[in-house]
C-alpha distance (Angstrom), angle and dihedral (degrees) to the residues before:
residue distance angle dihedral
X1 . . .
X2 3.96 . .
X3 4.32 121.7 .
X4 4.09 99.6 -136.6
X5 4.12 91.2 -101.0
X6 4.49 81.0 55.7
X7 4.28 83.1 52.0
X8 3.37 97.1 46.4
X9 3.70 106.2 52.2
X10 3.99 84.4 45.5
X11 3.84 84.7 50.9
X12 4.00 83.7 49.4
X13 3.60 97.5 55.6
X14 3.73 94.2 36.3
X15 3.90 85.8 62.3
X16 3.95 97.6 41.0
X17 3.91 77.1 53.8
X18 4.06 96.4 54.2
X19 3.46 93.7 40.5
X20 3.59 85.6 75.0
X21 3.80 96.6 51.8
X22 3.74 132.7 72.5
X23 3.70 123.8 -118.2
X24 3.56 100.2 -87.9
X25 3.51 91.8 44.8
X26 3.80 84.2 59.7
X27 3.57 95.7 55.7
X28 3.88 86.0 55.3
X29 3.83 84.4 57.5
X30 3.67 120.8 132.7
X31 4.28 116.4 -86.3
X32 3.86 89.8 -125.9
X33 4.06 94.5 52.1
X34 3.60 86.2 53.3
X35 3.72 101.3 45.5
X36 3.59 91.4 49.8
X37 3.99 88.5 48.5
X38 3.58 91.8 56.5
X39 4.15 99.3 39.2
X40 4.06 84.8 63.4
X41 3.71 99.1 29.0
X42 3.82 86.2 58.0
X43 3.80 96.4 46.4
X44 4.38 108.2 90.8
X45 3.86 80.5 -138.3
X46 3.33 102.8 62.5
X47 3.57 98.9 20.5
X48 4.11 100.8 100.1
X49 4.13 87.1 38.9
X50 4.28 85.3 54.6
X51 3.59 85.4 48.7
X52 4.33 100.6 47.1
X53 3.90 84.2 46.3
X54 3.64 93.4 52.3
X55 3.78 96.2 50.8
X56 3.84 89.8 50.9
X57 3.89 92.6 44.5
X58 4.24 90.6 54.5
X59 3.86 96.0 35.1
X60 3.42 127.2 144.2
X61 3.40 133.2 178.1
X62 3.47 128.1 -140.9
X63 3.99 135.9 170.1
X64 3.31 128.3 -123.4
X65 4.12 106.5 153.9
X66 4.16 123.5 -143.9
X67 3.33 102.8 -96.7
X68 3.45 155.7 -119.0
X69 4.14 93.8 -66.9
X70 4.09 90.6 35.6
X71 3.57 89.4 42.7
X72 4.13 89.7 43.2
X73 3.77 89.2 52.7
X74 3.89 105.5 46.1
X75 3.95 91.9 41.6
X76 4.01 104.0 29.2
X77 3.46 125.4 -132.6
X78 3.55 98.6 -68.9
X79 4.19 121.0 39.7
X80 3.45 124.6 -114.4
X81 3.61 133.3 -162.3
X82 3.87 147.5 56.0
X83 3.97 133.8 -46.5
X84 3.87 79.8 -103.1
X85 3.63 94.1 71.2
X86 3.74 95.8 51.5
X87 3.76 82.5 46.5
X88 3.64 99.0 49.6
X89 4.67 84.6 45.8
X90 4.11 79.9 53.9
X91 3.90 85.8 52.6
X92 3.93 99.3 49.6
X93 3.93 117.4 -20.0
X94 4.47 87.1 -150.6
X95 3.63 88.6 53.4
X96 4.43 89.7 49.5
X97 4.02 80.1 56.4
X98 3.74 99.5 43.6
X99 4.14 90.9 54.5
X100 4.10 102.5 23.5
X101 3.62 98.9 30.9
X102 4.14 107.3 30.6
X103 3.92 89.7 28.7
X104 4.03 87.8 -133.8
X105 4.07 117.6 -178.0
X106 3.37 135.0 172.7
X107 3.05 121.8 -107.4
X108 4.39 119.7 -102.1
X109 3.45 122.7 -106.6
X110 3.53 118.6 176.4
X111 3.49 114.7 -101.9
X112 3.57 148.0 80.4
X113 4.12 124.0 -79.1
X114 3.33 132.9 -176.5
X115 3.34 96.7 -106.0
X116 4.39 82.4 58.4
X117 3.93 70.7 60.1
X118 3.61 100.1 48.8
X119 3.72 91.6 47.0
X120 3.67 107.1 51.2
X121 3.44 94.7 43.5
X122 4.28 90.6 57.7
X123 3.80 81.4 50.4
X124 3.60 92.3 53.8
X125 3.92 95.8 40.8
X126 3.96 82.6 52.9
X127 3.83 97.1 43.4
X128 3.67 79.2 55.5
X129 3.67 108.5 57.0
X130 4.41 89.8 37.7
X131 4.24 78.3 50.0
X132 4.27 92.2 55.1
X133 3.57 98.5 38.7
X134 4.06 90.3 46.5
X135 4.27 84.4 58.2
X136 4.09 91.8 50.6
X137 3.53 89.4 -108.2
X138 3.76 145.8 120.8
X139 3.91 129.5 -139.8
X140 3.74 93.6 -101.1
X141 3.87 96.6 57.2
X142 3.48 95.3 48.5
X143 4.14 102.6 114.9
X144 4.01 107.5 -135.2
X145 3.92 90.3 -110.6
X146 3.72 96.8 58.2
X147 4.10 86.6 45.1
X148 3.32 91.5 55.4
X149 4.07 89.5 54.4
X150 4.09 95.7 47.3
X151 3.85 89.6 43.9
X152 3.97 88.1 53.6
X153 3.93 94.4 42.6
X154 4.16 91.4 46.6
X155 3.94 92.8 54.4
X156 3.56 89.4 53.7
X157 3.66 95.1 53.0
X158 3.43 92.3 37.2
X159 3.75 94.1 66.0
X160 3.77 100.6 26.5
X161 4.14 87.1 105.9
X162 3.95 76.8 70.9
X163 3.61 102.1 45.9
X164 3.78 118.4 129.2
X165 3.89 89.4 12.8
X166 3.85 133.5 65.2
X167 4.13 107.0 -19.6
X168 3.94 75.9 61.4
X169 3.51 103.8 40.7
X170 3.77 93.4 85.6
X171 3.95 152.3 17.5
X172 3.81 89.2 -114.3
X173 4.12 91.7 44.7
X174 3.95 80.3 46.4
X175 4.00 93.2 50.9
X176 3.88 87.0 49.5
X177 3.66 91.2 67.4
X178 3.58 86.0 53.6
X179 3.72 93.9 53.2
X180 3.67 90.3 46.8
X181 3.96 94.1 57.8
X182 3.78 87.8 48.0
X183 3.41 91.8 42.4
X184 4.08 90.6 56.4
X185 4.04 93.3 36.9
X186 3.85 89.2 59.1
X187 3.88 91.6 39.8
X188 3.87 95.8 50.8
X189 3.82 85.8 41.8
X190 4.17 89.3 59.9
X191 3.74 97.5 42.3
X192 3.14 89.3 45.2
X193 3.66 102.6 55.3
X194 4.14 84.9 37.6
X195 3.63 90.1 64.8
X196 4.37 92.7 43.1
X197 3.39 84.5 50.5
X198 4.46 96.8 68.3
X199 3.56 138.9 -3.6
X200 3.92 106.9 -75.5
X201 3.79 121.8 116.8
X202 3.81 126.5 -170.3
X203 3.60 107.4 -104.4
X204 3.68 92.5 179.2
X205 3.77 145.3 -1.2
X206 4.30 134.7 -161.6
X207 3.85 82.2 17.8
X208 3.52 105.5 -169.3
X209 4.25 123.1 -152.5
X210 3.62 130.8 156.5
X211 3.68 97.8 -85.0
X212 4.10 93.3 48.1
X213 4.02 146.8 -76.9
X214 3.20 127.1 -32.8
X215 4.29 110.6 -150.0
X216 3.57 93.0 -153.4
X217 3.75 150.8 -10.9
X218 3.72 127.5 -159.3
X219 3.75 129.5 -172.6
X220 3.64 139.1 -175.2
X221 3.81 131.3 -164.6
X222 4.02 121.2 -127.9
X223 4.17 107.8 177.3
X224 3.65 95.7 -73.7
X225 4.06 101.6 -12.6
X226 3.85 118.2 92.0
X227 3.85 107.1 -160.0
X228 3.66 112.7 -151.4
X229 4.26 125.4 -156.3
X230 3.83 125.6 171.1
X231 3.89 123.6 -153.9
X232 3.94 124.0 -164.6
X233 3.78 115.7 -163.0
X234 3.71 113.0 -132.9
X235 3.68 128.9 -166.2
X236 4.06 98.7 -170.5
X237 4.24 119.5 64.0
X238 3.58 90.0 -89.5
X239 3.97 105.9 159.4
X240 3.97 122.6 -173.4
X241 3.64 115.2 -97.8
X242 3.62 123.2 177.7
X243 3.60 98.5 -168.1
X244 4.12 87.6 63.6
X245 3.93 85.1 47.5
X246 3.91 84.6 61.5
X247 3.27 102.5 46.0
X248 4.02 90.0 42.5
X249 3.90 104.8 -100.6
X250 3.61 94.5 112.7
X251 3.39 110.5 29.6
X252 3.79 96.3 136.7
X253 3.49 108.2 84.4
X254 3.95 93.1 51.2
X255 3.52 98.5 46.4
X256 4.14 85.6 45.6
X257 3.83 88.9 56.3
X258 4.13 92.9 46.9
X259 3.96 83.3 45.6
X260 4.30 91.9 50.0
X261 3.74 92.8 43.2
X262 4.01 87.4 56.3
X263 3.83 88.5 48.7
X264 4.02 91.2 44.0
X265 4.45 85.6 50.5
X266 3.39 90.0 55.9
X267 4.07 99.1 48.9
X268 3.48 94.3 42.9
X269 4.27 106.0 28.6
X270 4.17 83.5 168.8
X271 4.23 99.6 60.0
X272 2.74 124.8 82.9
X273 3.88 108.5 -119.3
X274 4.25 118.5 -135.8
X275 4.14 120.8 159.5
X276 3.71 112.4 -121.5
X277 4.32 98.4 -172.0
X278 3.78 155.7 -35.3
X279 3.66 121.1 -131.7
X280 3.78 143.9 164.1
X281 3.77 116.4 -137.4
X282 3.77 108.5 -148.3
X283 4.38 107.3 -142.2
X284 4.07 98.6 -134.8
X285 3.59 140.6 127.0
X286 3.65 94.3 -144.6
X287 4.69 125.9 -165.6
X288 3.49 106.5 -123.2
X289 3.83 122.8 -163.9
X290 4.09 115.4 -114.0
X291 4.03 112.3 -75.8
X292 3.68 88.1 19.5
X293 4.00 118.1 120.1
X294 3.36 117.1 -114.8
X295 3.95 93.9 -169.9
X296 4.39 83.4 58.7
X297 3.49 89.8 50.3
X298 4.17 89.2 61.1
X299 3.50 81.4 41.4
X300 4.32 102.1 143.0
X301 3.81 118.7 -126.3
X302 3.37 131.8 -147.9
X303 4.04 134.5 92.0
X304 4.14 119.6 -55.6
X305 3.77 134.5 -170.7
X306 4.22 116.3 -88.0
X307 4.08 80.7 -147.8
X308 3.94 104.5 120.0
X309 3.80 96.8 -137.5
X310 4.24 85.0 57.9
X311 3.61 93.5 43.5
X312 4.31 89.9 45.6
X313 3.88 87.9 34.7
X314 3.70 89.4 62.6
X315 3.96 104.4 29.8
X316 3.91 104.1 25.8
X317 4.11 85.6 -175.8
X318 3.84 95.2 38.4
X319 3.90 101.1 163.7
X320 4.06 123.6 152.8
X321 3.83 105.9 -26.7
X322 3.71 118.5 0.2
X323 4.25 127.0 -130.2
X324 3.83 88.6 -147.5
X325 3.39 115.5 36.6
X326 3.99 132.0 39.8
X327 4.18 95.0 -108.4
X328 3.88 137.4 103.4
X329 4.15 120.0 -157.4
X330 3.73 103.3 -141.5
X331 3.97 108.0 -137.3
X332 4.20 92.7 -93.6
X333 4.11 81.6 52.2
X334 3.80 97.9 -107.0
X335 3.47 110.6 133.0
X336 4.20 111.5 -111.1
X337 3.73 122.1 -113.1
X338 4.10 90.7 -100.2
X339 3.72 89.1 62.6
X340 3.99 107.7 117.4
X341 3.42 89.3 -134.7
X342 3.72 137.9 147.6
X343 3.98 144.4 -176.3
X344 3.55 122.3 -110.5
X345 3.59 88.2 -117.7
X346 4.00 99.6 58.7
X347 3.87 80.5 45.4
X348 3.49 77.1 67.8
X349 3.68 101.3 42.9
X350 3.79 93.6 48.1
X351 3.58 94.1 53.7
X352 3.77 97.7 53.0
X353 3.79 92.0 45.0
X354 3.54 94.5 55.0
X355 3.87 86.8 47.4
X356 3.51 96.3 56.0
X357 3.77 96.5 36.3
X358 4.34 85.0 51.7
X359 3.79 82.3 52.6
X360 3.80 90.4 54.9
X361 3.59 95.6 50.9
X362 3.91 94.9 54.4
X363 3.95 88.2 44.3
X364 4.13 88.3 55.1
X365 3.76 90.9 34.4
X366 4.05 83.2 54.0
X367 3.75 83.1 51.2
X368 3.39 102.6 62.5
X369 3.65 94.9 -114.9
X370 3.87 102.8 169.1
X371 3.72 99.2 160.9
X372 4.33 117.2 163.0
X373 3.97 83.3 -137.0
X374 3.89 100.3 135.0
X375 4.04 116.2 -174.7
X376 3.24 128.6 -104.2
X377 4.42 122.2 -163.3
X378 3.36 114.9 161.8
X379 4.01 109.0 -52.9
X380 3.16 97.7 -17.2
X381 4.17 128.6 84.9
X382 3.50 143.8 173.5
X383 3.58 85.3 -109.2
X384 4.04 90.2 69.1
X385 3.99 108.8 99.1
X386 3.52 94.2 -6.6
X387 3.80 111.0 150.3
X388 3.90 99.6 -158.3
X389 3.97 92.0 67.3
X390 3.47 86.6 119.9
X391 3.94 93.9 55.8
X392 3.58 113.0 38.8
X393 4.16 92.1 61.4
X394 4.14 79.1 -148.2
X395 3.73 100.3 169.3
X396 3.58 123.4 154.1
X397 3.99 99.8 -140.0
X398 3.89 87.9 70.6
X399 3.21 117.1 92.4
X400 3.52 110.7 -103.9
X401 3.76 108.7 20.9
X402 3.71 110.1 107.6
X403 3.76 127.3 157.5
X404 3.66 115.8 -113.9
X405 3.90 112.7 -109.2
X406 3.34 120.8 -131.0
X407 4.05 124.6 -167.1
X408 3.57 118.9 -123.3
X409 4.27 112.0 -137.5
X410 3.53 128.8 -176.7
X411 3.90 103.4 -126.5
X412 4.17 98.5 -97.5
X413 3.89 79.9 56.7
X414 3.52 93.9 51.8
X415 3.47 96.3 49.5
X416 3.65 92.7 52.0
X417 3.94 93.9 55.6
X418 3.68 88.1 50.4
X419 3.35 91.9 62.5
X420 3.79 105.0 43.1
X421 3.95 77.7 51.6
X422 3.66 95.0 58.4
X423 3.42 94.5 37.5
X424 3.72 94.1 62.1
């Protein structure tokens, strides 16, 4: 004997069940199922419930975009916006929509995010730099006395857009201004002693271009070669992977480099322009274990030029594995296979892959390709963080929804595809 609630979830799983099947694996369905389908199906109380839980049982999804005109009129003719959006439509083309096409936010709630974090302490790094080039100087000159006084004068400018409100509202908000001044004294300490330690010198810093802000570009003068390198600081774990930069996911620091090399040309029309490196700077004030170097644990990551003037121009005493850069000398002073370093000439391939793959994105964008097709490399998904779970009803035991599967390289692979890509 079953109560109606009993019937229904047996009805439920029945369904989930048949969803699964084909039609005439249906037909083969059990006598009870079928019974018990019909009993509520041909009640008028249930009958519209039977039908909703049907639909969702047999549902498949498929993908058929907005359009050129819908996609036209919610983006304009010509796209605007950051590397990070053509990033984020790399990541999950229904979540590009959702925040570039829909305009959806979350809503505010008062308090303060790591990305409150993230923010304040760019401002500060920038505030910084504007502060040192205002007194004549450059980071290396500074004595540790008057660092100590910009550092303290750039926090609280940095977070005077909270003043009043929530970095005061309690002791913890009040420690996190604390944290945030140590968190720029150790990070001005490191890229400091990076740039002491070889030949670059910032050229420029919050570079802006039309498809975003650079943090910083350094340069460094060989006879008539100028070798370029961009840094951007980042105050999550982000670490440099170039099979994400392949498939799209990290586009930004390539197309930043392409962007600084432009702004280097025009500055200096006699050099001759070559890139030196890419890296991410990760904002933390880490613990290090006795004997351990502090300066290799801010050590940037990314991808840097195998040219010895680079390699020289940013470690003048490069010997076994650096502090500042992501390379080991090997004891006949070849550099050893866990070296992140690269050719000039897959500099070169890497930037003109990621500017042809950043002009495929805006031509699907301009499609109206709005696909729920999140990522998927390795462990990690487009899925991970994503704040429009609750919207997208991606779930992979519809019919339909898949993830897309990405290939994982190591980077001598990587380069290899790009090539065969640009060759054809």
């Amino acid at each position: 004997m079953w109560t109606a609630r009993d019937g229904l979830q047996q009805l439920i799983a029945g369904l989930r069940e048949a969803g699964d099947k084909n039609l005439e694996q249906l037909k083969e369905a059990q006598g009870e199922f079928l019974e018990l389908f019909s009993r509520f199906y041909g009640k008028e109380e249930y009958k519209k419930l039977v039908e909703k839980l049907t639909d969702a049982a047999f549902f498949v999804y498929e993908d058929k975009g907005i359009g050129r005109e819908a996609a036209r009129a919610l983006y304009g003719q010509n796209l605007q916006g950051s590397v990070t959006r053509l990033e984020q439509f790399a990541a999950c083309a229904y979540a590009h929509f959702l925040a570039y096409g829909l305009k959806l936010k979350e809503r505010e709630e008062y308090r303060f995010e790591a990305m409150d974090l993230g923010n304040i302490v760019h401002k500060a790094l920038e505030l910084f730099s504007n502060k040192v080039i205002k007194e004549g100087l450059t980071w290396e000159e500074l004595e540790e006395e008057k660092q100590r006084e910009l550092v303290e004068e750039c926090v609280q400018e940095s977070i005077a857009c909270y003043e009043n409100t929530i970095l005061y509202s309690s002791a913890r908000n009040e420690y996190m201004i604390f944290r945030i001044r140590k968190l720029l004294e150790r990070t001005i300490w490191a890229l400091t002693k990076q740039l002491e330690k070889g030949n670059f010198r910032i050229s420029a810093s919050e570079l802006k271009f039309g498809g975003g802000k650079i943090d910083r570009v350094d340069t460094c003068e060989s006879g008539e070669k100028l070798y370029v390198k961009v840094i951007d600081y980042k105050t999550g774990s982000k670490a440099f992977d170039i099979t994400a930069m392949y498939h799209g996911l990290q586009m930004q620091l390539m197309i930043y480099l392409g962007a600084a090399m432009e702004y280097e040309k025009r500055r200096h029309p006699e050099k001759e322009l070559h890139p030196a490196g890419v890296f991410y700077y990760q904002v933390k004030d880490p613990l290090v274990e006795k004997g351990d170097s502090l300066l290799k644990e801010l050590r940037p990551d990314g991808l840097v030029s195998d040219v010895e003037d680079v390699l020289k121009g940013m470690d003048r005493q490069l010997e076994g594995e650096s502090e500042v850069i992501p390379v080991k000398r090997n004891k006949d002073q070849s550099l050893a296979k866990s070296s992140k370093a690269v050719s000039e000439e897959d500099f070169d391939v890497m930037l003109r892959y990621v500017r042809g793959l950043a002009e495929q994105m805006q031509e699907r964008i301009q499609r109206g390709e709005t696909g729920i097709y999140p990522y998927l490399l390795g462990q990690k998904s487009g899925c991970d963080y994503c704040k429009y779970q609750e919207i997208c009803g991606f779930d992979l035991a519809f019919e339909g929804c898949e993830y897309h599967r990405m290939k994982s390289w190591k980077k001598d692979e990587v380069l290899e595809q790009m090539r065969k890509e640009l060759e054809s």
